[in-house]
Structures are given as structure tokens and as C-alpha cells.
C-alpha positions as CSV (number, residue, x, y, z in Angstrom):
1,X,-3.6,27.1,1.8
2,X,-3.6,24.9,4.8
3,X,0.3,24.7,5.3
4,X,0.6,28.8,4.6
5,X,-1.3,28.6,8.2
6,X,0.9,30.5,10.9
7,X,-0.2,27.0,13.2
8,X,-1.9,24.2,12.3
9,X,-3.0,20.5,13.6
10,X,-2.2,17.8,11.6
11,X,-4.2,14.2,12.0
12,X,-1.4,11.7,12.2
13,X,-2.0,9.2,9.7
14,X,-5.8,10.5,9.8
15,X,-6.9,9.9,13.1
16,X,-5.1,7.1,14.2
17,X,-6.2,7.5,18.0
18,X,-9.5,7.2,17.5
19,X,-10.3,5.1,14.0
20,X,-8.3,3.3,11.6
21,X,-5.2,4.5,10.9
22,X,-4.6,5.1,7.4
23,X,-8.3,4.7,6.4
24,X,-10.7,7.1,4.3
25,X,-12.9,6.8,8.0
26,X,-10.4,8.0,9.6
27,X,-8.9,10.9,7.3
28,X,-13.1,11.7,7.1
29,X,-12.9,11.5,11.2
30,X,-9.6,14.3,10.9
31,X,-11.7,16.6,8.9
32,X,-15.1,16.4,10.8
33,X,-12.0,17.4,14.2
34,X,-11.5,20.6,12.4
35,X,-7.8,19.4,11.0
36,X,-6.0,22.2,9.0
37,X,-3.9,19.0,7.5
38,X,-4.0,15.4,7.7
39,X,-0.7,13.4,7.4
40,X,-0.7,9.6,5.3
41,X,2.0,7.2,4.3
42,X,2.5,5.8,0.9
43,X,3.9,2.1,-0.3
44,X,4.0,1.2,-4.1
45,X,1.6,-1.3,-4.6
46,X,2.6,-2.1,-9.1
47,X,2.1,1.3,-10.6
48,X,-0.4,2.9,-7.7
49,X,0.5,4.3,-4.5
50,X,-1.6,2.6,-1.1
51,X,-1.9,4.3,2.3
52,X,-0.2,2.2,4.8
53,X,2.5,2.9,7.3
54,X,4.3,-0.4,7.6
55,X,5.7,-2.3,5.0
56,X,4.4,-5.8,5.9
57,X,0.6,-5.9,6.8
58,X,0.3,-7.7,9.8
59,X,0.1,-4.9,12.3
60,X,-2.6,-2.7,10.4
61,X,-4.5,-5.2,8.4
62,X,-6.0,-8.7,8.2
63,X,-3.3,-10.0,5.5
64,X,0.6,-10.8,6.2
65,X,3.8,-10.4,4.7
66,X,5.2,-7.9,2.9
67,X,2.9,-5.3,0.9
68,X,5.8,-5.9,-2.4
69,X,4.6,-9.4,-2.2
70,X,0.8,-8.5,-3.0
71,X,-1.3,-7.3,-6.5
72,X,-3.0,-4.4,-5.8
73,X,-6.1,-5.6,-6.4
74,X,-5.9,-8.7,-3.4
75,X,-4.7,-5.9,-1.2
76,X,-8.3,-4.1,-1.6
77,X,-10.0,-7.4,-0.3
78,X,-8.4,-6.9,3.4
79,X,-10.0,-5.1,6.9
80,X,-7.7,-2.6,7.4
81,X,-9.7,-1.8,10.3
82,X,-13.7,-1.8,11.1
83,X,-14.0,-3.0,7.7
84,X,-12.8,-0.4,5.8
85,X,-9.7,-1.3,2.9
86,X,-6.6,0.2,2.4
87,X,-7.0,3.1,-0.2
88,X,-5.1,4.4,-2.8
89,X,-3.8,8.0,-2.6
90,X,-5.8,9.4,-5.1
91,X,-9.4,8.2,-2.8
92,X,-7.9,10.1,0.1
93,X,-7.5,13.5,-2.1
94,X,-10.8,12.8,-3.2
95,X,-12.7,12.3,-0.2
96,X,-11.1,15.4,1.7
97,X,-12.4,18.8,1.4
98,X,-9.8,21.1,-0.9
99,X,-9.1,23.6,2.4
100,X,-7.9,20.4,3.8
101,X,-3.8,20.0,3.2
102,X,-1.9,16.6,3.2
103,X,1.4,15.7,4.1
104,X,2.1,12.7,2.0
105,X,5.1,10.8,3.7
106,X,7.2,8.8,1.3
107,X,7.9,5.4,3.0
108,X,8.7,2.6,0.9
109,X,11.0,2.5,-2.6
110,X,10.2,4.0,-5.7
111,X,7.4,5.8,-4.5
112,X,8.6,9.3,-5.4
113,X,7.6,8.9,-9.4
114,X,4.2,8.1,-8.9
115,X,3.3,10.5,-6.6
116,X,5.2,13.2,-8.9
117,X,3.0,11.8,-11.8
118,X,-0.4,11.5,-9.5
119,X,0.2,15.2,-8.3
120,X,-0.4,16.3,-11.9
121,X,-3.8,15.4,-11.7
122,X,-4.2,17.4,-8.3
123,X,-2.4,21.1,-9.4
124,X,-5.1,22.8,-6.7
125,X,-3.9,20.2,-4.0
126,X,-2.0,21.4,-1.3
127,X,0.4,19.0,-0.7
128,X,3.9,18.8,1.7
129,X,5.7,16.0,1.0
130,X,8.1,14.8,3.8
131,X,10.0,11.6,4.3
132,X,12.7,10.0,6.4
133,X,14.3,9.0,2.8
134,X,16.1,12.4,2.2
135,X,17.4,11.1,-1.1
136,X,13.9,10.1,-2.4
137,X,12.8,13.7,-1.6
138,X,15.8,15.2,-3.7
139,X,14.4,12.2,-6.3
140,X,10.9,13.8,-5.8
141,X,11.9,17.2,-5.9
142,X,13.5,16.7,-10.0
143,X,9.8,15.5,-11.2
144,X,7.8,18.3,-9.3
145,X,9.7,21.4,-8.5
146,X,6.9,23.3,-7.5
147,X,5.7,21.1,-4.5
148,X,6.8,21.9,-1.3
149,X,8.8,19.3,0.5
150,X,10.4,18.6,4.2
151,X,12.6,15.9,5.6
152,X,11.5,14.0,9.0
153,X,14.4,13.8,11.7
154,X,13.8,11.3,14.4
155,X,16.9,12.6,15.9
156,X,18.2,16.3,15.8
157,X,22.4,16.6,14.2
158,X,24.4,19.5,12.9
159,X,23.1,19.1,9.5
160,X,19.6,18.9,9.5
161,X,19.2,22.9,9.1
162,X,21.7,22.2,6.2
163,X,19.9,18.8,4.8
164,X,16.6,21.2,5.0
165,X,18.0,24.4,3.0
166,X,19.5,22.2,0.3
167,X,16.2,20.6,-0.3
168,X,14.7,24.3,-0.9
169,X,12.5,23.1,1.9
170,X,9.9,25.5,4.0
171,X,9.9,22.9,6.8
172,X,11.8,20.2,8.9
173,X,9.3,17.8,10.7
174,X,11.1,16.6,13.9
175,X,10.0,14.1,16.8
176,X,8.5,15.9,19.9
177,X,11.4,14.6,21.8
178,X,13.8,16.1,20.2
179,X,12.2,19.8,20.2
180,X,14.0,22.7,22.2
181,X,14.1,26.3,22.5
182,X,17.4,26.7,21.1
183,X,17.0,24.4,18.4
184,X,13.6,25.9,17.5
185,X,15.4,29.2,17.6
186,X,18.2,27.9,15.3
187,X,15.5,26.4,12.8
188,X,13.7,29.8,12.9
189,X,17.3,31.5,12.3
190,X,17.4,29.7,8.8
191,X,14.8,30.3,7.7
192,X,12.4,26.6,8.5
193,X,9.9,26.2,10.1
194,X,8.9,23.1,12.4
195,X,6.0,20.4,12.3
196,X,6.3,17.9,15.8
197,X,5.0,14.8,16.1
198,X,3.6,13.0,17.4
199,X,1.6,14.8,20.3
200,X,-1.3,13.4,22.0
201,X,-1.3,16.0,25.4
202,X,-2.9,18.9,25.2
203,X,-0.4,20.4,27.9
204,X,2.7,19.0,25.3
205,X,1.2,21.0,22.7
206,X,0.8,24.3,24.8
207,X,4.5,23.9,25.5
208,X,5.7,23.1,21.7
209,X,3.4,26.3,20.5
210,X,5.5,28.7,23.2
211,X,8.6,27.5,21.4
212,X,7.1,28.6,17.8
213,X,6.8,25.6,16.3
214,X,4.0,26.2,13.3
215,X,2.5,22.3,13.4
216,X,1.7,19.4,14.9
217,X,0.9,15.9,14.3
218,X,-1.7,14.2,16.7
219,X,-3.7,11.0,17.2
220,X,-6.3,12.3,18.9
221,X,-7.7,15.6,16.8
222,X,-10.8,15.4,18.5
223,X,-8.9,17.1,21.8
224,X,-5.7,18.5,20.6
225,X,-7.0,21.2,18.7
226,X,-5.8,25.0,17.9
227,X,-8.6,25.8,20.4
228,X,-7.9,23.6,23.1
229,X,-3.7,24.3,22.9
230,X,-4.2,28.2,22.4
231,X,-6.9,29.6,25.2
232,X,-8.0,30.0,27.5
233,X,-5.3,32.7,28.3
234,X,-3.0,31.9,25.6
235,X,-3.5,33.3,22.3
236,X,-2.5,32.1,19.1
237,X,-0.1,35.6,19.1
238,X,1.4,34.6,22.2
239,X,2.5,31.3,21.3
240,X,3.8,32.9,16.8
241,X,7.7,32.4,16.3
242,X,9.8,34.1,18.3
């Protein structure tokens, strides 16, 4: 199981540095990397779930306006990039190899049923599902007890240790900016452990790894890899949580 790994790289919303973000190509281009996990985000498009990270479509895809505002089936007729369409969760689980894991990032409303119901159809999945929405993952959490969730922090406070162990949660994903020693050491003390993004520098990556954080999120998995970040002269045991 990918997210049982003691470290792992994690293409950010496939490989969003180097092809589509968000696109089967580019979860396809993650794997091909040698990705341990790939990380997506969901909108509720009617009763499915469609990879995209905004919630308008301008910035990603050849349509406009908000996604709400669209059938599913008229979303599947734009370029999200190089001609490829936006997919639906379920074609992303399908098109990745099972010792692939992905982080499913809840991102717009109501999203947090369907992908409980979905994840029925996947029980050999593995799946972490995260989200900035820490209500939707306690909403998430009622319908699927058994999958693994974590809460994103874009900024570190007093209660996100707290937010993390009320959840039941394994891991707290936190941006790179925000990521010290002593509040990796406080995370370790309770317990968590921490996924970074979004890290694009290989020499970023060495640093993150010597503070014992277990994951991270990149753009570019074709050079921020476990190889690149742990040798030569820094071994994966070197850089395991203090």
C-alpha cells in the first residue's frame, strides 16, 4: 500500500509541470515517473465526480463559467489540455496501476457522498482523502469509516494537531512554507505524519526529508524523485522521522 510507504512522491494533480493537470495523460505521465501516489481534485458535476482543480473552467480548459453551471456530458466535449477531456474519478482509478495510491482532494460542495458511494466500487483502492473543507472530511468520514483521511493546512495554528486527531487521521498535509523542525517534531509527537506540497526543487525536498516528513507533492516527478532527493550520500534511513 502506497501511503503505508515510510516516504513517497506524490504527482501534484498528476503531473501538472509537465502535461495537463488533472488529465488521464498526465496521471499516465506520474506513473511512467515512478510516483508512489498521485494527488487529483474533485467537483460534482450532477451525480458524478470530475477532476478539476478550480471551480470555474477558464484557467484549465477551453469552456468558462462555473463547472455547477454545466451537464456533465457538455463538460466532456472540452480541451482540457493537448486535447485530452476532463475525466471522471472513476477513469483515473481505472487507468492507474493498483500499486499506485491517490489522494482524492475534496474541493467543491457535496462531493463527499459520491466519492463515499464510488469508493465501494474500488474496496482494493488505496485511497487518502484530504481536503481544505475539514467539515466535509468529518461528512466523508460517517459514509466510509475505513478510508483514511487527512486535512490540508495552508497555514500552521494551535489546532491543527488537534483538528487532525479528531478526524482519526494518519496525516496532516501542510504547505512547504509552513514546514519546520519543531512543528514536524510536534506532528511526529502526536502521532501524524506529514505530506508537503507543493515542491518542485530537488534541494527543497532534501531539506523537507531531513525534517521527517513521509511525502511530497511535486509538479515535476520526472526530477523530484525518492532517488534524486535521497542519494547520493543521503539515504532514505538518514532522512526516516526523527
Amino acid at each position: 500500500m502506497a501511503f503505508a510507504d515510510p516516504q513517497l512522491i506524490i504527482g501534484h494533480r498528476g503531473a501538472a509541470g509537465i502535461s495537463p493537470e488533472n488529465t488521464l495523460p498526465g496521471f499516465i505521465k506520474a506513473q511512467e515517473c515512478g510516483v508512489q501516489a498521485v494527488e487529483l481534485d474533485v467537483h460534482r458535476c450532477g451525480d458524478r465526480l470530475c477532476v478539476i482543480h478550480d471551480e470555474t473552467l477558464e484557467r484549465t480548459t477551453s469552456g468558462a463559467g462555473p463547472i455547477a453551471n454545466w451537464d456533465p456530458s457538455e463538460l466532456r466535449q472540452l480541451d482540457a489540455g493537448e486535447g485530452a477531456s476532463i475525466p471522471f474519478l472513476e477513469e483515473v482509478f481505472d487507468c492507474l496501476s493498483r500499486d499506485i495510491g491517490i489522494n482524492v482532494e475534496l474541493k467543491g460542495t457535496g462531493t463527499a457522498q459520491p466519492l463515499a458511494k464510488l469508493l465501494h466500487h474500488y474496496p482494493d483502492r488505496d485511497v487518502l482523502v484530504s481536503s481544505f473543507d475539514h467539515q466535509a472530511l468529518f461528512d466523508f468520514q460517517r459514509l466510509a469509516t475505513d478510508v483514511p483521511v487527512a486535512p490540508l493546512f495552508q497555514r500552521w495554528s494551535k489546532d491543527s494537531c488537534k483538528i487532525a486527531k479528531e478526524l482519526n487521521a494518519e496525516f496532516v498535509n501542510l504547505a512547504r512554507r509552513a514546514v519546520n523542525e519543531n512543528r514536524m517534531r510536534e506532528i511526529g509527537n502526536n502521532g501524524l505524519r506529514c505530506l508537503v506540497y507543493t515542491v518542485n526543487e530537488p534541494a527543497q525536498g532534501r531539506e523537507l526529508l531531513k525534517y521527517g516528513v513521509s511525502g511530497i507533492f511535486t509538479d515535476y516527478p520526472d526530477r523530484i524523485t525518492l532517488a534524486a532527493l535521497t542519494g547520493p550520500g543521503l539515504s532514505a534511513a538518514d532522512t526516516s522521522h526523527r
